[in-house]
VODOFI-649855 format. One record per residue (C-alpha): z, x, y. Coordinates in nm, 4 decimals. Each point is the difference from the previous one (the first is absolute). Layout:
BEGIN
<pt><pz>Z</pz><px>X</px><py>Y</py></pt>
...
This chain:
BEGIN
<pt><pz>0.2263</pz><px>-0.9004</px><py>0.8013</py></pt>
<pt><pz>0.0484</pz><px>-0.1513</px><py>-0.3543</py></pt>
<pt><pz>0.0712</pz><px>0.3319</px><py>-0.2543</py></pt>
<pt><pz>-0.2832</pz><px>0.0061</px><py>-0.2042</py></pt>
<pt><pz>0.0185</pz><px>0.0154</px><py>-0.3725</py></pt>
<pt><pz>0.0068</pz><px>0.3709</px><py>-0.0426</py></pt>
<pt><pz>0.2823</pz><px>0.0158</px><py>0.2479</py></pt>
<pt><pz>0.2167</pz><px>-0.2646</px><py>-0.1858</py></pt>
<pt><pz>-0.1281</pz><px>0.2649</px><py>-0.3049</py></pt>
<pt><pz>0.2073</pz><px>0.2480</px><py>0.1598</py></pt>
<pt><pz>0.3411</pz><px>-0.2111</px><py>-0.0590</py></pt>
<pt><pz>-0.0100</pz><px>0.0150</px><py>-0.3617</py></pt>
<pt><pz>0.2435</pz><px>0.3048</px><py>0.0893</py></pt>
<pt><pz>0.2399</pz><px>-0.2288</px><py>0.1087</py></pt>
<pt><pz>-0.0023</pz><px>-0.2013</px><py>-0.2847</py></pt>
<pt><pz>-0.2887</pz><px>-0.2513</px><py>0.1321</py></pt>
<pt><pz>-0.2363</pz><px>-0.1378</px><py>-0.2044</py></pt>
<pt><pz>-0.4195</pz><px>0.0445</px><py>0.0320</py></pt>
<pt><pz>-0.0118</pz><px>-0.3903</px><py>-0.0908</py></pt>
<pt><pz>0.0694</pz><px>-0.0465</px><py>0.3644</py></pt>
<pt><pz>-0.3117</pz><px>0.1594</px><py>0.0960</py></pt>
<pt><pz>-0.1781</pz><px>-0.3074</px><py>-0.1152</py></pt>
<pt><pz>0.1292</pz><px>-0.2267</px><py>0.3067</py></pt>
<pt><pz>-0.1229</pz><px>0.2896</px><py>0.2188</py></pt>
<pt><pz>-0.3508</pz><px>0.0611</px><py>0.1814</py></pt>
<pt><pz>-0.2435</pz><px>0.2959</px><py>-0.1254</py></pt>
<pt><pz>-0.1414</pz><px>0.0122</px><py>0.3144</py></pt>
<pt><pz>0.3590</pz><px>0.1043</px><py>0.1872</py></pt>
<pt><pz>-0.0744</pz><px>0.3607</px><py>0.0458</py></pt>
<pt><pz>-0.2904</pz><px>0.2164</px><py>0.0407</py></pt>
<pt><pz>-0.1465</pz><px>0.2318</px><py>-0.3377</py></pt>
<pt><pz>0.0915</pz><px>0.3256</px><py>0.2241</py></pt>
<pt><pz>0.3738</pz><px>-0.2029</px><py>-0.0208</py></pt>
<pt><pz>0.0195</pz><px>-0.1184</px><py>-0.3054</py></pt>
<pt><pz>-0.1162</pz><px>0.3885</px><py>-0.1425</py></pt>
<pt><pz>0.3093</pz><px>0.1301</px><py>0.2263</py></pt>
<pt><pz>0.2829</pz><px>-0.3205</px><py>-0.1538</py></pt>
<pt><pz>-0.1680</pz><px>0.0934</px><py>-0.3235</py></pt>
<pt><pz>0.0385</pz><px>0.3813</px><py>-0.0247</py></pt>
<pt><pz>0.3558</pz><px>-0.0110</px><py>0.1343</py></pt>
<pt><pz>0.1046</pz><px>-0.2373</px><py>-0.2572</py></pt>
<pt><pz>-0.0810</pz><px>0.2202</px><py>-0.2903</py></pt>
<pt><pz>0.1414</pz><px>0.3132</px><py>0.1817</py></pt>
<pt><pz>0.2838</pz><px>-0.1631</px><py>0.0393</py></pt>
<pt><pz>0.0064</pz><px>-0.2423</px><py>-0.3775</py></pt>
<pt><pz>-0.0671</pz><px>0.4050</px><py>-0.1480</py></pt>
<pt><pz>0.1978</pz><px>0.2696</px><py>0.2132</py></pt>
<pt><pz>-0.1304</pz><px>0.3816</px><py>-0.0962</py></pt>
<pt><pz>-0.3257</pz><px>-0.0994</px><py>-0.0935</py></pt>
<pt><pz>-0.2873</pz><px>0.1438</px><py>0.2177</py></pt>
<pt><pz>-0.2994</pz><px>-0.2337</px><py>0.0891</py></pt>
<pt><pz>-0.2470</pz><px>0.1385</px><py>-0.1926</py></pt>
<pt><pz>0.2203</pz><px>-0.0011</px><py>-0.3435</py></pt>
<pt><pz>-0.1006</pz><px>-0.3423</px><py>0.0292</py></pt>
<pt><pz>-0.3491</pz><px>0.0467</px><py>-0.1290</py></pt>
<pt><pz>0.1623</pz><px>0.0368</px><py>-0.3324</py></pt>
<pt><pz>0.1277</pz><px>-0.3136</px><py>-0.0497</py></pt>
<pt><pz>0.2993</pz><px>-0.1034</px><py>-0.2104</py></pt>
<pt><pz>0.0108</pz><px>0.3626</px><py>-0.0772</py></pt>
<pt><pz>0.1130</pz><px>0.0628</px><py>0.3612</py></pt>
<pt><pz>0.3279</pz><px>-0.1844</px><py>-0.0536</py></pt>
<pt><pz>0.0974</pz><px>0.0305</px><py>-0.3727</py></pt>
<pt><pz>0.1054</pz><px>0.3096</px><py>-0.1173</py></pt>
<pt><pz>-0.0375</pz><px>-0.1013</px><py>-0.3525</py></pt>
<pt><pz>-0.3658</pz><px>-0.1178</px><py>0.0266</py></pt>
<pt><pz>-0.0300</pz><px>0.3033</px><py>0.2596</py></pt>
<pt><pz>0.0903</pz><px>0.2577</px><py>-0.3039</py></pt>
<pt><pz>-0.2456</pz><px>-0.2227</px><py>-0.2645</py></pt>
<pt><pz>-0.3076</pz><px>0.0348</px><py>0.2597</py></pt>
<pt><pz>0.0086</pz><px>0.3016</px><py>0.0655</py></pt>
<pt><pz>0.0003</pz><px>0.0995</px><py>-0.4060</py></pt>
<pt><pz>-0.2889</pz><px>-0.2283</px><py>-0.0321</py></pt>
<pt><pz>-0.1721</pz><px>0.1729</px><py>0.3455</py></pt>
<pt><pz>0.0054</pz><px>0.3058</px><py>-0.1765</py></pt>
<pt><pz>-0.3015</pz><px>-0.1125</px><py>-0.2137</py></pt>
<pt><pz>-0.0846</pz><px>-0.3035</px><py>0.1783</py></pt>
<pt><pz>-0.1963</pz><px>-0.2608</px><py>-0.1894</py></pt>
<pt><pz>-0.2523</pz><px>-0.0815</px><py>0.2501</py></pt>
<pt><pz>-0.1035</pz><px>0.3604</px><py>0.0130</py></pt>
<pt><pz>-0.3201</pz><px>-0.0745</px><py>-0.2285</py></pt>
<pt><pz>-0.0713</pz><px>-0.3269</px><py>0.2087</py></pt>
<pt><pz>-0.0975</pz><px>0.1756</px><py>0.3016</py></pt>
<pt><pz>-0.2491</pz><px>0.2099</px><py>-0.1628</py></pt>
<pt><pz>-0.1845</pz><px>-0.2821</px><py>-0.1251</py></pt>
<pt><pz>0.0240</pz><px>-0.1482</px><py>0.3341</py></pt>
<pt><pz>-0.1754</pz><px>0.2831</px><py>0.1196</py></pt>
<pt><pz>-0.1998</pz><px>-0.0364</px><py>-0.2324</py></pt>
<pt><pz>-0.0972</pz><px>-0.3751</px><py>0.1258</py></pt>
<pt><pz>0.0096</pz><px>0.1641</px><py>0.3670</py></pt>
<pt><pz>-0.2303</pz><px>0.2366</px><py>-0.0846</py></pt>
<pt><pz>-0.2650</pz><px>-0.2009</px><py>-0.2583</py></pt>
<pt><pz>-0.3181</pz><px>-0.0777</px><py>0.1916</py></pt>
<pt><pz>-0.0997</pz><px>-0.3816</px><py>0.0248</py></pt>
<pt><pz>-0.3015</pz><px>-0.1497</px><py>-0.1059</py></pt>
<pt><pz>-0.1548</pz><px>0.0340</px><py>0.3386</py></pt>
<pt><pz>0.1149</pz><px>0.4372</px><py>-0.0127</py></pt>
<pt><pz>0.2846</pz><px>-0.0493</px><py>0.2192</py></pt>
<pt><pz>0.3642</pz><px>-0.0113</px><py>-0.0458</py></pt>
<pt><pz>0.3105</pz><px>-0.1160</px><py>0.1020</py></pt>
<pt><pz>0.0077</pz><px>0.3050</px><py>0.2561</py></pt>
<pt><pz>-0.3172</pz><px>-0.1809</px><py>0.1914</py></pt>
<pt><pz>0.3022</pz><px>-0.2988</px><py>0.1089</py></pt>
<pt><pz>0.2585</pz><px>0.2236</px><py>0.0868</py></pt>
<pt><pz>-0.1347</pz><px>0.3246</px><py>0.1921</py></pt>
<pt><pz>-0.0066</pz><px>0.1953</px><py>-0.2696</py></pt>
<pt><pz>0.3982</pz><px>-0.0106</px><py>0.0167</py></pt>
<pt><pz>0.1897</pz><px>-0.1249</px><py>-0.3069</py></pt>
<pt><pz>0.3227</pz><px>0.0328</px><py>0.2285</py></pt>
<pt><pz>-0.0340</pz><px>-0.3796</px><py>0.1459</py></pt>
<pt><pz>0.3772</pz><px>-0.0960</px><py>-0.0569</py></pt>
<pt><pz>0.0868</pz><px>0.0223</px><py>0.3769</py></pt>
<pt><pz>-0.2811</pz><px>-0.2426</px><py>0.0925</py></pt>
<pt><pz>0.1199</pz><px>-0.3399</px><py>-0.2294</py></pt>
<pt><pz>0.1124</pz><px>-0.2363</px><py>0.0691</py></pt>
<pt><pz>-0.1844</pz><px>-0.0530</px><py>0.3369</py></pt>
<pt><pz>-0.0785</pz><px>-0.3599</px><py>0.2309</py></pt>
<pt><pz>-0.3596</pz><px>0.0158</px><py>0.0093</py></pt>
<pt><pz>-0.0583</pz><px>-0.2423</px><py>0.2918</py></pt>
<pt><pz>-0.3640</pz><px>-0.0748</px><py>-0.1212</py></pt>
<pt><pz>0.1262</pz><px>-0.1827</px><py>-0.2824</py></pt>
<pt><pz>0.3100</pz><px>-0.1269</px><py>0.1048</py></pt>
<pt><pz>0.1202</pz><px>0.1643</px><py>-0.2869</py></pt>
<pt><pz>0.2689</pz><px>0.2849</px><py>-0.1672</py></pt>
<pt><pz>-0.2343</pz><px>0.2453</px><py>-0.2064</py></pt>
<pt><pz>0.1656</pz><px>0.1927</px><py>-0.2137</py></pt>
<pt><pz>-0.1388</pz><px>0.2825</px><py>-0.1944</py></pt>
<pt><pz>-0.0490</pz><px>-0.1545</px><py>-0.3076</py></pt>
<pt><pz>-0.2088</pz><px>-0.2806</px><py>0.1720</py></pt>
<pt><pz>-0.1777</pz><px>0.3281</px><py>0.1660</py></pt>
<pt><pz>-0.0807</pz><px>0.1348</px><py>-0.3360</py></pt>
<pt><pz>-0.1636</pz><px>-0.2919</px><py>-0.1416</py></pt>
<pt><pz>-0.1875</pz><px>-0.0803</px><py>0.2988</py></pt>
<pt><pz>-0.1013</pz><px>0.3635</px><py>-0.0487</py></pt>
<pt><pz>-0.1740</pz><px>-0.1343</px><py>-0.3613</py></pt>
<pt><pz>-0.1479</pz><px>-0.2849</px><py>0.1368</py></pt>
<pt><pz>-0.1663</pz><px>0.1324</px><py>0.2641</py></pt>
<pt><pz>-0.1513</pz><px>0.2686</px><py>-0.2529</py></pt>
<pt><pz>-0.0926</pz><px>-0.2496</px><py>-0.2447</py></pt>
<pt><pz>0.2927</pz><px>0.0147</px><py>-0.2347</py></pt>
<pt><pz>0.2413</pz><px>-0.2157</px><py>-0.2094</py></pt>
<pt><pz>0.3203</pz><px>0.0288</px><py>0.1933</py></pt>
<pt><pz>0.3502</pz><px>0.1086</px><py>-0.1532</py></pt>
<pt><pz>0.2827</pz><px>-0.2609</px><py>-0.1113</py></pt>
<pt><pz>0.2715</pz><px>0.0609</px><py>0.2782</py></pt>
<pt><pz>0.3042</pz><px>0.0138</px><py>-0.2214</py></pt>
<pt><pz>-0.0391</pz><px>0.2633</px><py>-0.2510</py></pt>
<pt><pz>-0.3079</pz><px>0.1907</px><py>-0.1689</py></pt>
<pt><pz>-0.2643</pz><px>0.1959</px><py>0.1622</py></pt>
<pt><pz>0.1455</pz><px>-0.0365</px><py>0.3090</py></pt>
<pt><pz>0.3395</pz><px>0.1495</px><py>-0.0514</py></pt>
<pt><pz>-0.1316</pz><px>0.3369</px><py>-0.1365</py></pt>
<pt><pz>-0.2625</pz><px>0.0081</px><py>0.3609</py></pt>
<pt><pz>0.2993</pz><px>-0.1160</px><py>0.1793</py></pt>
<pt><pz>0.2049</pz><px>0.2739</px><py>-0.1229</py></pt>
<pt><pz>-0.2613</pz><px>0.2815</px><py>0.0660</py></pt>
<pt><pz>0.0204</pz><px>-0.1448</px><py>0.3589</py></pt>
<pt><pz>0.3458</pz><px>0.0001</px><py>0.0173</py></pt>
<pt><pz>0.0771</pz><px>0.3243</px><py>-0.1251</py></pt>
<pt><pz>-0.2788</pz><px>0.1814</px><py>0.2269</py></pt>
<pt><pz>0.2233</pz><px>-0.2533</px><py>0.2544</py></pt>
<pt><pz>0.3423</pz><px>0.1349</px><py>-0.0362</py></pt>
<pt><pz>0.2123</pz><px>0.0947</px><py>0.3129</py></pt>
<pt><pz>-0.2358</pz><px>-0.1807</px><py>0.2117</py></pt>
<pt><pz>0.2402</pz><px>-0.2070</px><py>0.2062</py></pt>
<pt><pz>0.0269</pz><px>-0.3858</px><py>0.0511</py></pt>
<pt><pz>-0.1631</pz><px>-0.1406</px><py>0.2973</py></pt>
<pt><pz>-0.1180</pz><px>-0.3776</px><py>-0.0145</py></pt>
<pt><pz>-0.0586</pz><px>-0.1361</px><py>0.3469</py></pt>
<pt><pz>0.0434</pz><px>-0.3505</px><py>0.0884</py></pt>
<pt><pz>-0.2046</pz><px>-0.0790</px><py>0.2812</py></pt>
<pt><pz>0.0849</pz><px>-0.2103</px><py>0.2730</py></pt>
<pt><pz>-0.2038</pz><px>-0.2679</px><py>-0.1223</py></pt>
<pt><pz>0.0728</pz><px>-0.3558</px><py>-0.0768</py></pt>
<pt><pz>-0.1796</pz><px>-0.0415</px><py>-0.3162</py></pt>
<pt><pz>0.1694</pz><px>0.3463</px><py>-0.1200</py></pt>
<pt><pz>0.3097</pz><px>-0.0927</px><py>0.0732</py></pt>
<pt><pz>-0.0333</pz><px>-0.3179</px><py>-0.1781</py></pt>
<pt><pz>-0.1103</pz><px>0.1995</px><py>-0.3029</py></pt>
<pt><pz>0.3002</pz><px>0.2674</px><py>0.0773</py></pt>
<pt><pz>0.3036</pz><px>-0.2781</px><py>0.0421</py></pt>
<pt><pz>-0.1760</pz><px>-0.1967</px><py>-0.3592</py></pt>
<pt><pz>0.0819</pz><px>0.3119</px><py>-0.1781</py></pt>
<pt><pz>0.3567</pz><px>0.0040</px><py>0.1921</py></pt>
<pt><pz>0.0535</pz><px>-0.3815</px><py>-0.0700</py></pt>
<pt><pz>-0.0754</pz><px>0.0678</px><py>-0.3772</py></pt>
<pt><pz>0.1910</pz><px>0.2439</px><py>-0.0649</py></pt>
<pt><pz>0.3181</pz><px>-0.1573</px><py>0.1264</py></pt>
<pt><pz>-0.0656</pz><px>-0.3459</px><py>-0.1495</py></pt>
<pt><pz>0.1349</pz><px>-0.1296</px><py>-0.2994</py></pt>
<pt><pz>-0.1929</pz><px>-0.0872</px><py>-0.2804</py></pt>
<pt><pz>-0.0241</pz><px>-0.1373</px><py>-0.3791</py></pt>
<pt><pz>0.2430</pz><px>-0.1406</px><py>-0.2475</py></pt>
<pt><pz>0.2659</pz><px>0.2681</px><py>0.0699</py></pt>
<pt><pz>-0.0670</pz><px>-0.0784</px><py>0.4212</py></pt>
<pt><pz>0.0146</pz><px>0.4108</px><py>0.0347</py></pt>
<pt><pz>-0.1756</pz><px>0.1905</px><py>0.3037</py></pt>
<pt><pz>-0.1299</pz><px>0.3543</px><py>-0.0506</py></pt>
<pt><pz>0.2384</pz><px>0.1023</px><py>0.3405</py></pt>
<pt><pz>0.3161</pz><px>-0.1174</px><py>-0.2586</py></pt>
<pt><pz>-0.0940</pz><px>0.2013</px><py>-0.2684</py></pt>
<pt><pz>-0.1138</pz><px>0.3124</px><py>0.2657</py></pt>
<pt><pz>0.1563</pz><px>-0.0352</px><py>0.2619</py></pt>
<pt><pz>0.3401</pz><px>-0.1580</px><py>-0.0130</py></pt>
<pt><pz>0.0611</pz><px>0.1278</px><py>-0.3961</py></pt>
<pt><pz>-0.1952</pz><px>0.3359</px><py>0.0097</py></pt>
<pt><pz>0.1854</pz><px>0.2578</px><py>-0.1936</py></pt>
<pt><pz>0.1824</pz><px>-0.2595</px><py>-0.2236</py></pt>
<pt><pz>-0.0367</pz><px>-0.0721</px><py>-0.3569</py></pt>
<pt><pz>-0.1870</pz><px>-0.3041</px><py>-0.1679</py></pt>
<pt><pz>0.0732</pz><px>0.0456</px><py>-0.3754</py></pt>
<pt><pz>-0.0845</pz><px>0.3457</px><py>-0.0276</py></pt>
<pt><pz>-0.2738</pz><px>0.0716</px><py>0.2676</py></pt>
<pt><pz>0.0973</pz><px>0.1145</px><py>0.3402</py></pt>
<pt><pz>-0.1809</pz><px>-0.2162</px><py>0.2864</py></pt>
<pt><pz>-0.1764</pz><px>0.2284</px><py>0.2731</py></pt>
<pt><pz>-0.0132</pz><px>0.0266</px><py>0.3397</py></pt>
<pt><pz>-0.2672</pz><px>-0.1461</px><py>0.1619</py></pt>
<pt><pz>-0.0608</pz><px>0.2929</px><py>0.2147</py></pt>
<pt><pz>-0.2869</pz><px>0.2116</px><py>-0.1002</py></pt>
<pt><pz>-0.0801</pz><px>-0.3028</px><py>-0.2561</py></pt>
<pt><pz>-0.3662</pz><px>0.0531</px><py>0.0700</py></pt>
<pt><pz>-0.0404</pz><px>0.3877</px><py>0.0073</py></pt>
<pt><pz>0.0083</pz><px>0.0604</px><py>-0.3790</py></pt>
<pt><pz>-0.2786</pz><px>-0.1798</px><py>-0.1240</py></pt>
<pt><pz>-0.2155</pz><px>-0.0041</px><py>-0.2779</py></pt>
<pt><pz>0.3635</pz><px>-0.0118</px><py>-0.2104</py></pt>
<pt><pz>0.0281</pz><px>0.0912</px><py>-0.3652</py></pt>
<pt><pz>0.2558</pz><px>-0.2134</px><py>-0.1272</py></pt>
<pt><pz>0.1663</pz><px>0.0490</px><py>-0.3060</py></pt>
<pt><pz>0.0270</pz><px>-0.3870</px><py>-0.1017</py></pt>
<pt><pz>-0.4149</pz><px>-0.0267</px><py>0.0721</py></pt>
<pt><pz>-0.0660</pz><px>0.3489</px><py>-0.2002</py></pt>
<pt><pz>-0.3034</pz><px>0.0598</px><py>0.2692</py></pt>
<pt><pz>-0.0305</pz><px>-0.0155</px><py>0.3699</py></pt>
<pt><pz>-0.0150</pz><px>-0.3102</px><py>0.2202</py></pt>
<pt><pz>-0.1093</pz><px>-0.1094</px><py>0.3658</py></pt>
<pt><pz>0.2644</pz><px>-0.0946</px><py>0.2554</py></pt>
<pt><pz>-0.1181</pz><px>-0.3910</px><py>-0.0275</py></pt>
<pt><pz>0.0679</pz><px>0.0772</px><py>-0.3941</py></pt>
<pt><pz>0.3547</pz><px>0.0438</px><py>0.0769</py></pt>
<pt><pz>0.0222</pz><px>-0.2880</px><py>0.2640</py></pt>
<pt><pz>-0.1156</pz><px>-0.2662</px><py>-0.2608</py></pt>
<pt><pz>0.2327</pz><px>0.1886</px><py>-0.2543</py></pt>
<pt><pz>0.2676</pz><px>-0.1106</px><py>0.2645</py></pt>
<pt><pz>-0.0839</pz><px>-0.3466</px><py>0.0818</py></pt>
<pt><pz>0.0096</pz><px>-0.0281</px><py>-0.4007</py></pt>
<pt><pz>0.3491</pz><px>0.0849</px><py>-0.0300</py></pt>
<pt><pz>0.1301</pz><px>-0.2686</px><py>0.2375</py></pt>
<pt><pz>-0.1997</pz><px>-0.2278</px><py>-0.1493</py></pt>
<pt><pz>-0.2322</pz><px>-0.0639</px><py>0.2629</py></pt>
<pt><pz>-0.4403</pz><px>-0.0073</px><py>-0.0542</py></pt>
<pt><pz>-0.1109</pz><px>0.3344</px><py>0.1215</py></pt>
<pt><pz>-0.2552</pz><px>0.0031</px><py>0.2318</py></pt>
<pt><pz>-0.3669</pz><px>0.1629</px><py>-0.0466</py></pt>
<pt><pz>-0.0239</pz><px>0.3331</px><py>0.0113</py></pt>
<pt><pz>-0.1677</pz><px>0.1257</px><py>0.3508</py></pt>
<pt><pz>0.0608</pz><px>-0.3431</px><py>0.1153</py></pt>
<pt><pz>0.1001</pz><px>-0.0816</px><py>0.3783</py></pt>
<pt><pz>0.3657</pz><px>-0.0416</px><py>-0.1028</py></pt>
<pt><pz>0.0739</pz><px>0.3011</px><py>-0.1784</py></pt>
<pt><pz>-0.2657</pz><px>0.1996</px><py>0.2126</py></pt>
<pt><pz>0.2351</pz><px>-0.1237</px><py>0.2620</py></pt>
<pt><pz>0.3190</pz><px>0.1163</px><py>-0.1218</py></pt>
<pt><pz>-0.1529</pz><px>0.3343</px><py>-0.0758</py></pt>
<pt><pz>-0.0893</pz><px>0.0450</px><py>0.3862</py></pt>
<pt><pz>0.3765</pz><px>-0.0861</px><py>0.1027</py></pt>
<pt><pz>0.1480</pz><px>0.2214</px><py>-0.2628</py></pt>
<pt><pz>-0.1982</pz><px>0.2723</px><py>0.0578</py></pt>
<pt><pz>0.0073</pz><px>-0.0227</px><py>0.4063</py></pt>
<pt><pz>0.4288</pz><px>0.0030</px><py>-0.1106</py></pt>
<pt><pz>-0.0970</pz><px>0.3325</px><py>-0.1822</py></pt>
<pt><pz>-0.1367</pz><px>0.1587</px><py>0.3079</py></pt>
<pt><pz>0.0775</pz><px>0.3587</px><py>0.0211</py></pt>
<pt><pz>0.0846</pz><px>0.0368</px><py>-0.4024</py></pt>
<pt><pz>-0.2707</pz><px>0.2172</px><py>-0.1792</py></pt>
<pt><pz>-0.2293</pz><px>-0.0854</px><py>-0.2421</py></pt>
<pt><pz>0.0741</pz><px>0.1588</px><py>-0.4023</py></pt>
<pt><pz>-0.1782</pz><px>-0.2479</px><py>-0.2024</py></pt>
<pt><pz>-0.0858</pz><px>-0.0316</px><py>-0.2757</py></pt>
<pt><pz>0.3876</pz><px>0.0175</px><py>-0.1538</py></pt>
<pt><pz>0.2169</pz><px>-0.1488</px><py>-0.2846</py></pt>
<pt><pz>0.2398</pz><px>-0.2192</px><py>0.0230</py></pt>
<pt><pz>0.2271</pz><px>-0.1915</px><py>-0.2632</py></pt>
């Protein structure tokens, strides 16, 4: 069997490069495989640090950014954000309901995005969830990269935390598809500068590019809403994806779109098992 490209990830330790994944086939291994190549990668890339310091990012790896977060954790600048998204959670509709009528009357919905939902043939993530919440109820939805949506995204996440990363991918075709999309995207290269997200994450996590330290892709996805300090607010997940596709030059895709809704179901199926401690800062 041909390695797949999360296996030929795995020889970055030896000095080989993630462009080779390119020539190899997403489809190689299974997700329950890939999730196992993935995991032992960074265990091994970052010796000493436990699986879930990994929800935290950069911060999990760099003692100097470890030191500055948790000095800016101490009176964390999202704080305010998630009481005005409970606010949003909590303000009745038009119609008398609220945003509790969509989700059980549980703001803790972090476990349960990304999901396949074999109906539509689609990833649904919870932003998609919460707009589809406002249309059904006769509302304007939210914009899906910053706003209104952050601060109701951050209520959720915070009444989320330590709820552990599950996302199933069934064993169906179309799901799969969707599941080895995200996989193919995120090792491709792409734009002017011909970077993929796995060089910057994967092969160079932990190293320096002028003065930022690139994270691990591990727990990329547990963290979110993010406050960064270059944005001076929070941001969505897809936010940060077009932010990346930006800096290599390449046309960012639409937020909530099939190829970044994609990539959010691989990366967070490679999170599996990392809590959830969104909403968080980062640099």
């Amino acid at each position: 069997m041909k390695k797949s490209i999360l296996a030929v990830a795995t020889l970055c330790v030896l000095g080989t490069s993630v462009a080779m994944a390119k020539n190899q086939m997403a489809t190689d291994t299974t997700p329950a495989e890939d999730l196992k190549i993935y995991r032992a990668y960074f265990m091994k890339k970052f010796p000493g640090v436990p699986l879930q310091e990994f929800a935290n990012g950069v911060n999990a790896v760099s003692e100097v950014n470890r030191e500055n977060w948790e000095a800016i954790e101490e009176f964390p600048p999202y704080e305010p954000m998630i009481d005005e998204g409970e606010v949003i959670w909590n303000t009745p509709f038009k119609n008398g309901k609220t945003f509790a009528s969509c989700f059980n009357n549980n703001p803790a919905q972090r476990k349960n995005y990304p999901y396949w939902d074999k109906s539509k043939k689609a990833v649904v993530t919870l932003e998609q969830a919460v707009n589809a919440c406002l249309t059904k109820n006769g509302e304007k939805p939210m914009k899906y990269k910053k706003g209104k949506i952050t601060r109701l995204l951050a209520y959720m996440g915070y009444q989320s935390r330590g709820q552990k990363t599950n996302v199933v991918v069934p064993n169906d075709p179309d799901a799969l598809k969707a599941y080895y999309d995200g996989k193919t995207f995120f090792f491709a290269r792409r734009g002017q500068l011909n970077f993929s997200c796995a060089q910057c994450h994967v092969e160079s996590a932990g190293q320096r590019v002028r003065s930022n330290v690139l994270s691990p892709a591990l727990g990329h996805t547990t963290g979110w809403p993010v406050y960064r300090s270059k944005w001076g607010d929070l941001g969505t997940l897809h936010r940060r994806f077009g932010g990346c596709n930006k800096q290599v030059r390449a046309k960012p895709f639409k937020a909530q779109g099939k190829e970044y809704r994609n990539l959010e179901y691989f990366l967070t199926h490679m999170s599996n098992g990392i809590e959830y401690n969104g909403p968080s800062t980062r640099q």
